[in-house]
mmJSON file of the N, C-alpha and C atoms, coordinates in Angstrom:
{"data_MODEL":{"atom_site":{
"group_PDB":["ATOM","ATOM","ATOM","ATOM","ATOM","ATOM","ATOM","ATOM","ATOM","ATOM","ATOM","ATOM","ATOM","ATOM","ATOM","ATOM","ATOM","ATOM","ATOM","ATOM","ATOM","ATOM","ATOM","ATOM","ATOM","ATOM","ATOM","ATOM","ATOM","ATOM","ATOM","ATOM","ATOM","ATOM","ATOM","ATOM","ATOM","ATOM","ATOM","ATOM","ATOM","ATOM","ATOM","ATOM","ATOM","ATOM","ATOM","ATOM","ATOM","ATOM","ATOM","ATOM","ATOM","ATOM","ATOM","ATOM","ATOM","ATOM","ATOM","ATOM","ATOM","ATOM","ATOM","ATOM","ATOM","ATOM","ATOM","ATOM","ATOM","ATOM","ATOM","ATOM","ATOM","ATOM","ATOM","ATOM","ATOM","ATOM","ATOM","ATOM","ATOM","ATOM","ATOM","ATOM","ATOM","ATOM","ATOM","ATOM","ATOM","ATOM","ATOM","ATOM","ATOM","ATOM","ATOM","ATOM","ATOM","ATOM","ATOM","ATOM","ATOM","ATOM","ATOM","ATOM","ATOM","ATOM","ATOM","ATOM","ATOM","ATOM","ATOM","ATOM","ATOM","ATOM","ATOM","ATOM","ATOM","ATOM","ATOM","ATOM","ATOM","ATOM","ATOM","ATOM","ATOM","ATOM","ATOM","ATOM","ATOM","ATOM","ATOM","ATOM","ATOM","ATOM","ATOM","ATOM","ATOM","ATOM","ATOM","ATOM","ATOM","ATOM","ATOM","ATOM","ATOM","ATOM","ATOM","ATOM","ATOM","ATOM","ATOM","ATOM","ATOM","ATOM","ATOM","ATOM","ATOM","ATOM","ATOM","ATOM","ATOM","ATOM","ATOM","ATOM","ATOM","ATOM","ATOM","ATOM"],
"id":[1,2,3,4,5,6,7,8,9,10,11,12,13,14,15,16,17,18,19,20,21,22,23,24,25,26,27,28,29,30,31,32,33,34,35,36,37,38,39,40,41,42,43,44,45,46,47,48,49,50,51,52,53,54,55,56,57,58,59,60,61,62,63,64,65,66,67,68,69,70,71,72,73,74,75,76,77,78,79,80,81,82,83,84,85,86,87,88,89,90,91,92,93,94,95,96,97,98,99,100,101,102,103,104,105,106,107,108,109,110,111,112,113,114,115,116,117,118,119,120,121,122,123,124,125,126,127,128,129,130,131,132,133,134,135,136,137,138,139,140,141,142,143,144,145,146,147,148,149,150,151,152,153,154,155,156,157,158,159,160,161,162,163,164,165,166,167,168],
"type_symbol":["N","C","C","N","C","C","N","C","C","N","C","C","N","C","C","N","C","C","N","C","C","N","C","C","N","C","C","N","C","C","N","C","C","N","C","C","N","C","C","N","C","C","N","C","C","N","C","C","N","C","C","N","C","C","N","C","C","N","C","C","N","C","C","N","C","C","N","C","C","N","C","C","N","C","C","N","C","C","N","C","C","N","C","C","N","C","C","N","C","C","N","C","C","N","C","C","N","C","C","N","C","C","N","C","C","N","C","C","N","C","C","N","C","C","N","C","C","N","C","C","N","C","C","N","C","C","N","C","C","N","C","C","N","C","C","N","C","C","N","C","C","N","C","C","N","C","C","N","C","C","N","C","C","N","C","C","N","C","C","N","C","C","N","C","C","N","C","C"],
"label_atom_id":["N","CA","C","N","CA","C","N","CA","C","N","CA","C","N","CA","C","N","CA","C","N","CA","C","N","CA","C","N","CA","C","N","CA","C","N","CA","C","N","CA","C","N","CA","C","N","CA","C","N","CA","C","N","CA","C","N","CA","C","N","CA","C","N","CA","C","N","CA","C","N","CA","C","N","CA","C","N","CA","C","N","CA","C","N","CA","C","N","CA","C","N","CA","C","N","CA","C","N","CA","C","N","CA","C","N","CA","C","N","CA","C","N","CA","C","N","CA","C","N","CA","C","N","CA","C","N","CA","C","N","CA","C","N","CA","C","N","CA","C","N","CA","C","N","CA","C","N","CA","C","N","CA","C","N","CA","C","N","CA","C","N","CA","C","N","CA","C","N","CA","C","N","CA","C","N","CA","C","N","CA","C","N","CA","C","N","CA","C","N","CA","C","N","CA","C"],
"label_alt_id":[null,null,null,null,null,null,null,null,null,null,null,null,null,null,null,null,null,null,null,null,null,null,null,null,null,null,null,null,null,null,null,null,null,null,null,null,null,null,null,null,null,null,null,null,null,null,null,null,null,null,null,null,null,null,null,null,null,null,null,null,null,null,null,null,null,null,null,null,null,null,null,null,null,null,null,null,null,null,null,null,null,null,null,null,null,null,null,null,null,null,null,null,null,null,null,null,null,null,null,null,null,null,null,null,null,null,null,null,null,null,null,null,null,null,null,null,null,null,null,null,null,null,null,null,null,null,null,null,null,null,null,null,null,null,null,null,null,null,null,null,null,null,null,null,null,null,null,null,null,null,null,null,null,null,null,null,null,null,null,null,null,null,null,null,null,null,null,null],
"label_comp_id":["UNK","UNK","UNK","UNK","UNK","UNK","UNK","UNK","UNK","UNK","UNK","UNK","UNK","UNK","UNK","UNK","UNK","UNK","UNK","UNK","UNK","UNK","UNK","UNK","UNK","UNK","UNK","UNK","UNK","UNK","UNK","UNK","UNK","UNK","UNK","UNK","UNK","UNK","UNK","UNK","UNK","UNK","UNK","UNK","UNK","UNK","UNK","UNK","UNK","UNK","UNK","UNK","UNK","UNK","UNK","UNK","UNK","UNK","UNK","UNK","UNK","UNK","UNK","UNK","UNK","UNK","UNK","UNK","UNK","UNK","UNK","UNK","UNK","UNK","UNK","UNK","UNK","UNK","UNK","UNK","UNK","UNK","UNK","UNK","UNK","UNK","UNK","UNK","UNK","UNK","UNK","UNK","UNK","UNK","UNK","UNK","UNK","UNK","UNK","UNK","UNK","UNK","UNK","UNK","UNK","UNK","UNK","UNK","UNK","UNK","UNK","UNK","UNK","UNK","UNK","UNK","UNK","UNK","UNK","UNK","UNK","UNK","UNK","UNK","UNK","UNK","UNK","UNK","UNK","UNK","UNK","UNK","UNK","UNK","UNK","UNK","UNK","UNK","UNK","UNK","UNK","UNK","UNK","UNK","UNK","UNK","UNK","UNK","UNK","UNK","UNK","UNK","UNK","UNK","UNK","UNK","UNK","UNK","UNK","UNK","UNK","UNK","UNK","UNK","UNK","UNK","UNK","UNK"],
"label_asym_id":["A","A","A","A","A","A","A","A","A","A","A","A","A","A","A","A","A","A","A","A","A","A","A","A","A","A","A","A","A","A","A","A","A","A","A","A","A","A","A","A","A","A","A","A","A","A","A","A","A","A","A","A","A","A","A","A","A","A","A","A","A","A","A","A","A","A","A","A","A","A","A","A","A","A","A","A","A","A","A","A","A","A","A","A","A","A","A","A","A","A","A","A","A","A","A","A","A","A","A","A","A","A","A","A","A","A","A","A","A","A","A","A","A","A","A","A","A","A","A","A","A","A","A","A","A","A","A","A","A","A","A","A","A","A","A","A","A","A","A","A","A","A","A","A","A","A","A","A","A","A","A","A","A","A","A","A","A","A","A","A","A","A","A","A","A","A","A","A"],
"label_entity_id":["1","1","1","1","1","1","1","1","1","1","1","1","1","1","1","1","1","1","1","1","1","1","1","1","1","1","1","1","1","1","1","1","1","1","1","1","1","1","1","1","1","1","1","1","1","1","1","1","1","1","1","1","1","1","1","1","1","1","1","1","1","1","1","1","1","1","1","1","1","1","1","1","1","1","1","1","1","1","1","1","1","1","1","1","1","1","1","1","1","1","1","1","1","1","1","1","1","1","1","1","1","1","1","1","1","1","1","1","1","1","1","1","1","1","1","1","1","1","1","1","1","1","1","1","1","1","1","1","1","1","1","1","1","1","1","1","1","1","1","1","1","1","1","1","1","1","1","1","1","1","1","1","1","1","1","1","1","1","1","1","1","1","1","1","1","1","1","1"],
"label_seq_id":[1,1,1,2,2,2,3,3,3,4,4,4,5,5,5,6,6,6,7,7,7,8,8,8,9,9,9,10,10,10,11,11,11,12,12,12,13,13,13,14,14,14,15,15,15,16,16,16,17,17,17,18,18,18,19,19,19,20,20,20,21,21,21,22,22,22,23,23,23,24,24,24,25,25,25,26,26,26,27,27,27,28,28,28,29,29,29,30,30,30,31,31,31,32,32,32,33,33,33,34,34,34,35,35,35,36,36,36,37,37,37,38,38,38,39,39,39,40,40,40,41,41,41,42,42,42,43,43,43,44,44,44,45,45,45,46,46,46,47,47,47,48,48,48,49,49,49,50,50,50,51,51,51,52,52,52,53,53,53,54,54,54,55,55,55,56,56,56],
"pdbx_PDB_ins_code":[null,null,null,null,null,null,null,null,null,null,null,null,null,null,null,null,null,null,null,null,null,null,null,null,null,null,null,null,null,null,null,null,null,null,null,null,null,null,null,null,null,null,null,null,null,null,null,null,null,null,null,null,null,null,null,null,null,null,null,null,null,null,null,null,null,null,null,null,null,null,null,null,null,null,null,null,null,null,null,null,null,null,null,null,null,null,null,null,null,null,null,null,null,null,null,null,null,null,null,null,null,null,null,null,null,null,null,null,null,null,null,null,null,null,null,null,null,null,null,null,null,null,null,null,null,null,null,null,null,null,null,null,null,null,null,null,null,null,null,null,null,null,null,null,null,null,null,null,null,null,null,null,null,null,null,null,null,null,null,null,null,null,null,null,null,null,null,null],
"Cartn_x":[0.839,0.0,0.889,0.47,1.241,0.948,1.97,1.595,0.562,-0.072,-0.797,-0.13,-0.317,0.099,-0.417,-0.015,-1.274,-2.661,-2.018,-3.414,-4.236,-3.671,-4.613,-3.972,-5.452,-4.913,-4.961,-4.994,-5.196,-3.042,-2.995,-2.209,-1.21,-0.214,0.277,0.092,-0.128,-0.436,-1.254,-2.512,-3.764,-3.705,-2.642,-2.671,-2.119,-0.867,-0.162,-1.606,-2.11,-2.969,-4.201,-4.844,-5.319,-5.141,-3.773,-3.127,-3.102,-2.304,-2.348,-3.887,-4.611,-5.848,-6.538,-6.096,-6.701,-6.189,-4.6,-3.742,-4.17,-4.771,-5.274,-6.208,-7.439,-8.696,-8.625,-7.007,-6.904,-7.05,-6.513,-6.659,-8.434,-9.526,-10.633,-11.893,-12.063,-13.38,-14.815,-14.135,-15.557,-15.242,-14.075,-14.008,-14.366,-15.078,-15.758,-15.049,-15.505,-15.127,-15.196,-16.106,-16.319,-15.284,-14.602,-13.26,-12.318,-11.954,-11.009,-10.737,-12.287,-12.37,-12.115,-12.761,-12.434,-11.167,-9.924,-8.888,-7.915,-8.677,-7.78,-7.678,-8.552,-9.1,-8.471,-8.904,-7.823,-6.147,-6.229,-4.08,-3.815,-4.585,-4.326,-4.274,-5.199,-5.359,-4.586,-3.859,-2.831,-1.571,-1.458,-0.292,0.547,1.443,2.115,2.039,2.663,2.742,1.618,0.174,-0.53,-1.53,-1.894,-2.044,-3.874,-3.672,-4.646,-6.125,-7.258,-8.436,-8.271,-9.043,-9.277,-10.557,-10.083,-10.917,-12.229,-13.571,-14.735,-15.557],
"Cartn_y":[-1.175,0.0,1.245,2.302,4.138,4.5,5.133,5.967,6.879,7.365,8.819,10.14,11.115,12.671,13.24,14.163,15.283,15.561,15.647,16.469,15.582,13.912,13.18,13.413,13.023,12.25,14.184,15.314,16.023,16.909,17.322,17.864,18.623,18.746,19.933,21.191,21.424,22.79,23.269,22.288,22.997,23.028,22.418,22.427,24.194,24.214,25.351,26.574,26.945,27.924,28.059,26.725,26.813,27.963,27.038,27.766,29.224,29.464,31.397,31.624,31.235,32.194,32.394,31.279,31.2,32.307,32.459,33.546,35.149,34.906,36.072,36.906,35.995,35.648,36.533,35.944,36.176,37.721,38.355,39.973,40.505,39.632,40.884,39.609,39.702,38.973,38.528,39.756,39.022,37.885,37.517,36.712,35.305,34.574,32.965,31.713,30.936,29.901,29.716,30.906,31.05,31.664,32.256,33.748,33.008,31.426,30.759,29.72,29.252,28.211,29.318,30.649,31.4,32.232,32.208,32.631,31.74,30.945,29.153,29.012,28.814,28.568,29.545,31.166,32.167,31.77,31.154,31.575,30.033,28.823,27.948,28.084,29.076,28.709,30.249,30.756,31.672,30.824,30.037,28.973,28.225,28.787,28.066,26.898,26.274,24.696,24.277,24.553,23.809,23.636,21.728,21.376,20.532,20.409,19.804,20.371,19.575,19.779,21.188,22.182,23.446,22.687,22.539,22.165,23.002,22.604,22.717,22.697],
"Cartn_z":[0.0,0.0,0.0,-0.628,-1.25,0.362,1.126,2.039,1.601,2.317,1.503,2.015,1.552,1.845,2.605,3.239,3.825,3.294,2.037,1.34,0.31,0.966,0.02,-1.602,-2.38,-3.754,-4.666,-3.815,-4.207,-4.933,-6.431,-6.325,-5.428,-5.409,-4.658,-5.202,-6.437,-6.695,-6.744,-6.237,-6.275,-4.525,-3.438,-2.21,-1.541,-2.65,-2.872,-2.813,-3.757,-4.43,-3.24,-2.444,-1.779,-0.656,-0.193,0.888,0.944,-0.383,-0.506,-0.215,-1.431,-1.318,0.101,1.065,2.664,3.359,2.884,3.295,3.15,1.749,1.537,1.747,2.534,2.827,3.927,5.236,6.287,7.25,6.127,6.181,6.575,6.196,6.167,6.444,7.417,8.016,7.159,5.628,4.766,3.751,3.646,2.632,2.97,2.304,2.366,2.105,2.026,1.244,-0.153,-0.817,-2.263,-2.611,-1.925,-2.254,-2.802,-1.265,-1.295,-2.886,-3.404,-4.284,-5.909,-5.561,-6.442,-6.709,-5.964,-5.616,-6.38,-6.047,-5.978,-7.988,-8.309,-9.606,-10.541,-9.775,-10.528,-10.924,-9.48,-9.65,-10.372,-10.637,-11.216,-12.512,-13.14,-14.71,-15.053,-14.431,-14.621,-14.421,-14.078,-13.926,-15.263,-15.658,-16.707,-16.508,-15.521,-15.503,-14.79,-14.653,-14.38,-15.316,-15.754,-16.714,-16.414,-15.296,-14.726,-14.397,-13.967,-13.807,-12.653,-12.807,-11.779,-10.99,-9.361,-8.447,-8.758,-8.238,-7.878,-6.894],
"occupancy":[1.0,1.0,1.0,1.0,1.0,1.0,1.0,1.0,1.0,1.0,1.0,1.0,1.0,1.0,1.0,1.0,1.0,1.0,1.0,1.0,1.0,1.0,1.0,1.0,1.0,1.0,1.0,1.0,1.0,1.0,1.0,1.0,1.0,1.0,1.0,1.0,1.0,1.0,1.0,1.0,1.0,1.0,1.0,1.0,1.0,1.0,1.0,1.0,1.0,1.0,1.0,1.0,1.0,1.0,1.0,1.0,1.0,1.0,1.0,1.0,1.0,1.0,1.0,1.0,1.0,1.0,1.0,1.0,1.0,1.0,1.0,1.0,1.0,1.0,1.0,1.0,1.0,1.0,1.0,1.0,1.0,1.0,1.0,1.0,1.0,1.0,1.0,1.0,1.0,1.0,1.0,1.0,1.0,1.0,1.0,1.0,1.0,1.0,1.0,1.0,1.0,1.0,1.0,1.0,1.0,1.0,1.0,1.0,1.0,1.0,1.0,1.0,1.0,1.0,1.0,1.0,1.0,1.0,1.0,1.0,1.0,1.0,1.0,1.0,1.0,1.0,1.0,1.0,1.0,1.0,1.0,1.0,1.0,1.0,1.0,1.0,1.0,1.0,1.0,1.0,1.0,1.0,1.0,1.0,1.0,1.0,1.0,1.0,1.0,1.0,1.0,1.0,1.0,1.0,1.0,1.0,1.0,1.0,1.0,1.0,1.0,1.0,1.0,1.0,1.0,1.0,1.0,1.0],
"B_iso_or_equiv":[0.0,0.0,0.0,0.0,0.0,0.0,0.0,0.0,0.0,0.0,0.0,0.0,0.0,0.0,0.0,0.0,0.0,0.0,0.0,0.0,0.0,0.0,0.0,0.0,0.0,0.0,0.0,0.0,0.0,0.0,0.0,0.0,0.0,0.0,0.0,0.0,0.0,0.0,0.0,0.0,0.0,0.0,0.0,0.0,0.0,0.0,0.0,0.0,0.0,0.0,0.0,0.0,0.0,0.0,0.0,0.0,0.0,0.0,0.0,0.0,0.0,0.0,0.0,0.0,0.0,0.0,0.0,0.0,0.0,0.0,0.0,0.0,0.0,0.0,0.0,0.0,0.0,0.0,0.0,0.0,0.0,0.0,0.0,0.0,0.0,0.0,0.0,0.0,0.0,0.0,0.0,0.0,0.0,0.0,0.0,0.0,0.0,0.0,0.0,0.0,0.0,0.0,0.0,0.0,0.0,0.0,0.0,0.0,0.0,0.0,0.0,0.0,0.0,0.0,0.0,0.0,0.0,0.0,0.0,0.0,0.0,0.0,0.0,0.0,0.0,0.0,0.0,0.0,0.0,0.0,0.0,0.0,0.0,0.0,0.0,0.0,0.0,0.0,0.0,0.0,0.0,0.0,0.0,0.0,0.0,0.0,0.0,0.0,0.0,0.0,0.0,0.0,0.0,0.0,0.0,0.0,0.0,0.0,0.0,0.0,0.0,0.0,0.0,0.0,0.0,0.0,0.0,0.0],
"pdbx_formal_charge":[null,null,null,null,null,null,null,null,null,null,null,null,null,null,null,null,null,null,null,null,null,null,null,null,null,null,null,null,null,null,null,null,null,null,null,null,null,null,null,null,null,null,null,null,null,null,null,null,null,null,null,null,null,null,null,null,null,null,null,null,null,null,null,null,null,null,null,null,null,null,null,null,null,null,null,null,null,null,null,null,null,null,null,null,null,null,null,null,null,null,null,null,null,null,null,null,null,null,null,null,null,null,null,null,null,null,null,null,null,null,null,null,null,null,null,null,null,null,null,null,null,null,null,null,null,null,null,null,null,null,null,null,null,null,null,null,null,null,null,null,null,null,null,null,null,null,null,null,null,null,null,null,null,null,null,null,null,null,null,null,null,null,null,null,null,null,null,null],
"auth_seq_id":[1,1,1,2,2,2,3,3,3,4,4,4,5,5,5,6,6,6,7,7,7,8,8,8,9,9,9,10,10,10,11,11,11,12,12,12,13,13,13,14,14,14,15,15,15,16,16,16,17,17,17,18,18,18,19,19,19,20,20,20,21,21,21,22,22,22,23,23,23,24,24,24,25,25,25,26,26,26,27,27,27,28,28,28,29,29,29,30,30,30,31,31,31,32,32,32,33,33,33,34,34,34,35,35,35,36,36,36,37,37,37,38,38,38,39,39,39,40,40,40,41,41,41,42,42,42,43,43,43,44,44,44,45,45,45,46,46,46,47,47,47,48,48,48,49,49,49,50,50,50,51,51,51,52,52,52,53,53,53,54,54,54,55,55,55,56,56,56],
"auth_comp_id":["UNK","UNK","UNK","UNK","UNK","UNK","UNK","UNK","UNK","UNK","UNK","UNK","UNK","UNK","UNK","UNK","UNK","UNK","UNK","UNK","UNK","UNK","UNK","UNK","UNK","UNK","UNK","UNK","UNK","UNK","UNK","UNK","UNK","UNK","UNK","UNK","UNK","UNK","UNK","UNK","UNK","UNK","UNK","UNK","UNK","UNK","UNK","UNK","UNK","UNK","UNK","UNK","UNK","UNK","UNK","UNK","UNK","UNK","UNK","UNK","UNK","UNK","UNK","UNK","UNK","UNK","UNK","UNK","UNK","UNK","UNK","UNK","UNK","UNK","UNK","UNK","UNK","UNK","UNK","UNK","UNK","UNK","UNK","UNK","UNK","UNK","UNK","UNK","UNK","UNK","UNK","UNK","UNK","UNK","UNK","UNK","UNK","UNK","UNK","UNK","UNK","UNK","UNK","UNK","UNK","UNK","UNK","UNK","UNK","UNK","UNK","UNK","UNK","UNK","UNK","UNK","UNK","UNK","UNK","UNK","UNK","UNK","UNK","UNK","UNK","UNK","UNK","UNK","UNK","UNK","UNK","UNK","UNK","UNK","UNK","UNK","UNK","UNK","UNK","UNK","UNK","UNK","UNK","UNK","UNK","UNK","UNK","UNK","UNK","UNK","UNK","UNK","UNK","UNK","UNK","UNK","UNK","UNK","UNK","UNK","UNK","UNK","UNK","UNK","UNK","UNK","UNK","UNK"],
"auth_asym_id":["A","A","A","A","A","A","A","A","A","A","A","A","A","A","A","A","A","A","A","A","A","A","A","A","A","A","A","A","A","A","A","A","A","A","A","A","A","A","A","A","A","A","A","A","A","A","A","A","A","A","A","A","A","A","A","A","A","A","A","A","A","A","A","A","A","A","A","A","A","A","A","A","A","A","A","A","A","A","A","A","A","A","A","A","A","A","A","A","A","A","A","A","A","A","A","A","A","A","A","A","A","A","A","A","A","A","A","A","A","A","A","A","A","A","A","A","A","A","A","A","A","A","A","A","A","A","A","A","A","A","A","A","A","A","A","A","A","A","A","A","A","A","A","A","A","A","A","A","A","A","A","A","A","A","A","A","A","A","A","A","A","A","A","A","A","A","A","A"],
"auth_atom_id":["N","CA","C","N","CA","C","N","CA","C","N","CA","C","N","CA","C","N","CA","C","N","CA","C","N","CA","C","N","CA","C","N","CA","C","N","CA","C","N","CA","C","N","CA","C","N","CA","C","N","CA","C","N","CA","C","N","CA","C","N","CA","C","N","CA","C","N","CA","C","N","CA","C","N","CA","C","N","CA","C","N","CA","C","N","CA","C","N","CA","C","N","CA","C","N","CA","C","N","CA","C","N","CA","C","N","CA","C","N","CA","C","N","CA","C","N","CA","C","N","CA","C","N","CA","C","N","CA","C","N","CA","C","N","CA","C","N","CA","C","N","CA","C","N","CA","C","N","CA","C","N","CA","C","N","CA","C","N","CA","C","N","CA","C","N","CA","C","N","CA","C","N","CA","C","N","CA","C","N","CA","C","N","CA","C","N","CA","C","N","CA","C","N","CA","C"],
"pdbx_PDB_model_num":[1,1,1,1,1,1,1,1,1,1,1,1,1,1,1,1,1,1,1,1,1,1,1,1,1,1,1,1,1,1,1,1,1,1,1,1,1,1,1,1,1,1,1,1,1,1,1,1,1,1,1,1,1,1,1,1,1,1,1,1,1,1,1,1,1,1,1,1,1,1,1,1,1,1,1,1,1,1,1,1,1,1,1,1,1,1,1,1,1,1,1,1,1,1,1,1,1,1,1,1,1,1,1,1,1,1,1,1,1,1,1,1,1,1,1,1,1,1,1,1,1,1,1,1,1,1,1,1,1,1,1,1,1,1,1,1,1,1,1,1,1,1,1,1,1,1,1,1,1,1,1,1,1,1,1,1,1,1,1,1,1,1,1,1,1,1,1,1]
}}}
């Protein structure tokens, strides 16, 4: 059996992008979980090397 990761069967660069957008979130008490998935999605498909499905 594969050890698993922290973050599960999920990329690291979509773990990466997560992370910031949470970071970014952190500053102002209104941002959601929609900010985070929409943050996320932004900085992925601005991503040269990311080739993969944009989370949902």
């Amino acid at each position: 059996m594969r050890p698993s990761s922290a973050s599960g069967r999920v990329d690291a660069q979509v773990v990466a992008a997560m992370r910031t957008a949470i970071a970014q979130a952190q500053d102002t008490w209104t941002r959601t979980a929609g900010f985070v998935l929409w943050r996320s999605r932004q900085m992925l498909d601005t991503a040269e090397s990311w080739s993969g499905p944009v989370p949902s």
